[in-house]
C-alpha positions in Angstrom: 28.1 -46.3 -63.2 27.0 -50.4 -64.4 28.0 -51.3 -61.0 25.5 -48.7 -59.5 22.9 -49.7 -62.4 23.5 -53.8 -61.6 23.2 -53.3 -57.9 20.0 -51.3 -58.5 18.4 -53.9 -60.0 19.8 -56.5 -57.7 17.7 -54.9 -55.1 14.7 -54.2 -57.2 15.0 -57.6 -58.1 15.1 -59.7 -54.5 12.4 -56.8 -52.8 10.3 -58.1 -56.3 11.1 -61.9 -54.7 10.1 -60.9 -51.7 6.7 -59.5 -51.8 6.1 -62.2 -54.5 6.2 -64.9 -51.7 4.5 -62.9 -49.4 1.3 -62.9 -51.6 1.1 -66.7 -51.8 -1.5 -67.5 -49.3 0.1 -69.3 -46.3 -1.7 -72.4 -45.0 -3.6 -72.8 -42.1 -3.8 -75.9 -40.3 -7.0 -76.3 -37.9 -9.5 -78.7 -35.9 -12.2 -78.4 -33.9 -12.1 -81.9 -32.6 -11.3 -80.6 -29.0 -12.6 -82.6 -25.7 -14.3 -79.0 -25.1 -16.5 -79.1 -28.0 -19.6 -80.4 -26.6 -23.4 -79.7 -25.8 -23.1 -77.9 -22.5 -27.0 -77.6 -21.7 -30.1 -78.4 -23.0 -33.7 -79.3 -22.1 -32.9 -83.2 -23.7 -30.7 -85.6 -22.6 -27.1 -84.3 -23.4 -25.3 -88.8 -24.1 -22.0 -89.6 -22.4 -19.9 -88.2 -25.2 -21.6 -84.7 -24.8 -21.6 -84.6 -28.8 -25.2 -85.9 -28.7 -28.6 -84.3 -27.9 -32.1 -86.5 -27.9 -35.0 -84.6 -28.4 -37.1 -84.1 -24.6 -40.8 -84.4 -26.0 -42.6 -86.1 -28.2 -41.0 -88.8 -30.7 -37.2 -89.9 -30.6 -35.1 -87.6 -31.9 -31.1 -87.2 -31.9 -28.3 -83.9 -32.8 -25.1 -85.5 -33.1 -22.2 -83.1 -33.6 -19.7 -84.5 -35.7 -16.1 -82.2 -35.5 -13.7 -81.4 -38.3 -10.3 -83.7 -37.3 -8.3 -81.8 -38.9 -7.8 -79.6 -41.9 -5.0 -77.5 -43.8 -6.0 -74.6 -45.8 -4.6 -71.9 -47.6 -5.7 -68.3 -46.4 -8.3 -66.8 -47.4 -10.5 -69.8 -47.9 -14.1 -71.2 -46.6 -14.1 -73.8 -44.2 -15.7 -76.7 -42.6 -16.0 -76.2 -39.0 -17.7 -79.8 -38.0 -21.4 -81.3 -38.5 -24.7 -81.0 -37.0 -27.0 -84.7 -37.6 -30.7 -84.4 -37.0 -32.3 -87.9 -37.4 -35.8 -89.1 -36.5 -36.6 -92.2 -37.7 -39.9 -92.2 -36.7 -41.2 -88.6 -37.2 -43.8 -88.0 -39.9 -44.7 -85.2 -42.2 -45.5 -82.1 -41.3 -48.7 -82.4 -42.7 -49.6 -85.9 -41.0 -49.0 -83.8 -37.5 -49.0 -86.9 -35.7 -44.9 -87.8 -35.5 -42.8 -84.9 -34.0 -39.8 -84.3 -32.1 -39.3 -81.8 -29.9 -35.9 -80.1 -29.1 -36.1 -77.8 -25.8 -33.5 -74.5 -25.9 -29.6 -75.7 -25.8 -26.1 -74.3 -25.7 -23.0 -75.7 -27.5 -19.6 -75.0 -27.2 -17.4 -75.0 -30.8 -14.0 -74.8 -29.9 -11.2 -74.4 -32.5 -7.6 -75.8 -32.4 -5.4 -73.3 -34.4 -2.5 -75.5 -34.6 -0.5 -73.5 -36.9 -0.7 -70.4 -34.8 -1.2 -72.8 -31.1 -4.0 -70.8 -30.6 -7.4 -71.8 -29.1 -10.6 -69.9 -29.0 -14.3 -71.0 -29.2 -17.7 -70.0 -30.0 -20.7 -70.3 -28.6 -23.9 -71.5 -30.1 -27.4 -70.7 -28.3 -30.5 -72.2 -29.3 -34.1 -72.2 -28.4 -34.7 -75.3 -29.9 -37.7 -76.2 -31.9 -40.0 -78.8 -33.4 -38.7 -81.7 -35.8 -40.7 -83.4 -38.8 -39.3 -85.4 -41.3 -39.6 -83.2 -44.1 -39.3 -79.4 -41.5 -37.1 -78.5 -39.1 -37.2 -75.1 -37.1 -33.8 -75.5 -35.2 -31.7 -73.1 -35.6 -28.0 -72.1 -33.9 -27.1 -68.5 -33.3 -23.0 -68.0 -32.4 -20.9 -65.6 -30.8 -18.1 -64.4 -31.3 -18.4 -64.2 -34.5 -14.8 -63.6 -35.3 -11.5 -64.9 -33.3 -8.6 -63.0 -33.5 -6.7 -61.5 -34.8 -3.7 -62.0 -31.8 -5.2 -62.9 -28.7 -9.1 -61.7 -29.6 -11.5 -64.7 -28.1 -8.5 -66.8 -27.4 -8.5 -69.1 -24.4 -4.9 -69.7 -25.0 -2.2 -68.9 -27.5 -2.6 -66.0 -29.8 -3.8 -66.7 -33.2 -1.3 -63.8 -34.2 -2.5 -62.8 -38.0 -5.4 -65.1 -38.5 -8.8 -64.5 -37.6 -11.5 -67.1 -38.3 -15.7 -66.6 -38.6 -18.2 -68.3 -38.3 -21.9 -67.8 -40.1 -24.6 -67.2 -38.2 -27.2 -68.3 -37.5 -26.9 -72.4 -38.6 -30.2 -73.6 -39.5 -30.6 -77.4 -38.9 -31.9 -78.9 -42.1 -34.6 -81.9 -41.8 -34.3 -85.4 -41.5 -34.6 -85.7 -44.9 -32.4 -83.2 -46.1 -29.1 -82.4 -47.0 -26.3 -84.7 -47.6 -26.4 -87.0 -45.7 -30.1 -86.8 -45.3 -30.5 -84.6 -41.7 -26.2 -83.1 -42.1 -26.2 -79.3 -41.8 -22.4 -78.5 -42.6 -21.2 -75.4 -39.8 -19.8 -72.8 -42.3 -16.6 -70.2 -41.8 -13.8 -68.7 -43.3 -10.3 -68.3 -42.3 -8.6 -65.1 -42.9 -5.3 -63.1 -41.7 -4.6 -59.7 -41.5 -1.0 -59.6 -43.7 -1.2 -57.2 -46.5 -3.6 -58.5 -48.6 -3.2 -60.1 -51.8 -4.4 -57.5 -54.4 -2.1 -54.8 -52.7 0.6 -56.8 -52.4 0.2 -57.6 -56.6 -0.2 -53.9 -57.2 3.4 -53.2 -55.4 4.9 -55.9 -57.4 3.6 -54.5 -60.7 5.1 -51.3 -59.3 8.7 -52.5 -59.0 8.4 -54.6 -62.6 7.5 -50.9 -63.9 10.3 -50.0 -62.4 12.8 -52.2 -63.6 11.2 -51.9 -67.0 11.7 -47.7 -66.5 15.4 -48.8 -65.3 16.5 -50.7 -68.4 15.0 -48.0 -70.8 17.3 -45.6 -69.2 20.5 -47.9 -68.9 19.8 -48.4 -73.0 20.0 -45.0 -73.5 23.1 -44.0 -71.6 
């Protein structure tokens, strides 16, 4: 009868082990620092390195896409999918009206490296541009999909098996002389997976502890 009573808690024990790890958030490991991220259109001149956009009208003005290299993070957590730079060095206020930029519609492709899962997907930002002060901006990026994966969702190769990573949307390009840097709009998302999630997984733990405690009531007893 101890034997039976040991062994029960034994397995209590290692399944309490068990889901215990599997609530500790794995870690993610991406970049978006792919040859494929680039402008792909746009009414400016698109530079050499396709990460650059000048403005097609009025004063000189430059979007320079700056990708994440690479990041590890645990899941769930927000992330930092890469940079957008507006700078116009020679724009003026908005309400001098005499120095502005002009940005005709563009596309962008965001592609992200999975490299824990060797996964790839990407999104895709449209925009129909807009005009550029130094103190106003009216850029903004709207992006689809807004989610990739889980398993082979929006993947152009690999399967991102359990994670799944958004995007926000729409980005809204900050002015020249805002932000940190002055002119840096971060590209915001979060990185997620589809494993039982953390506050289930804690309740089924407290479960078997209640257990174990119900156990070792009853073995003091007999």
């Amino acid at each position: 009868m101890k034997l039976g009573r040991l062994i029960q808690f034994a397995l209590i024990a290692a399944a309490v082990l068990l889901l215990a790890a599997s609530a500790s958030a794995s870690t993610i490991n991406y970049t978006t620092n792919s040859a494929s991220t680039v402008f792909v259109t746009g009414a400016g001149t698109i530079t050499d390195s396709g990460l650059e956009l000048e403005s097609n009208s009025g004063v000189a003005a430059t979007l320079t896409f700056t990708p994440n290299t690479t990041s590890a993070v645990g899941v769930p957590s927000n992330i930092d999918l890469g940079d957008f730079l507006l700078v116009c060095s020679t724009c003026t206020t908005q309400a001098a009206g005499t120095g502005e930029a002009v940005f005709g519609a563009f596309t962008f492709d965001l592609v992200v490296d999975d490299t824990t899962d060797g996964a790839t997907g990407k999104y895709v930002g449209t925009s129909s541009g807009g005009d550029v002060y130094s103190d106003e901006s009216t850029i903004s990026i709207s992006w689809s999909p807004l989610v990739l994966g889980p398993g082979t969702t929006n993947a152009l190769t690999g399967s991102f098996g359990p994670t799944s990573f958004t995007i926000s949307s729409p980005t809204l390009i900050v002015a020249p002389n805002s932000g940190t840097p002055p002119g840096d709009t971060t590209v915001q998302g979060a990185v997620n997976s589809t494993l039982i999630p953390e506050p289930a997984t804690m309740a089924m733990v407290g479960g078997l502890f209640v257990g174990l405690a119900a156990l070792a009531r009853k073995r003091r007893r007999l």
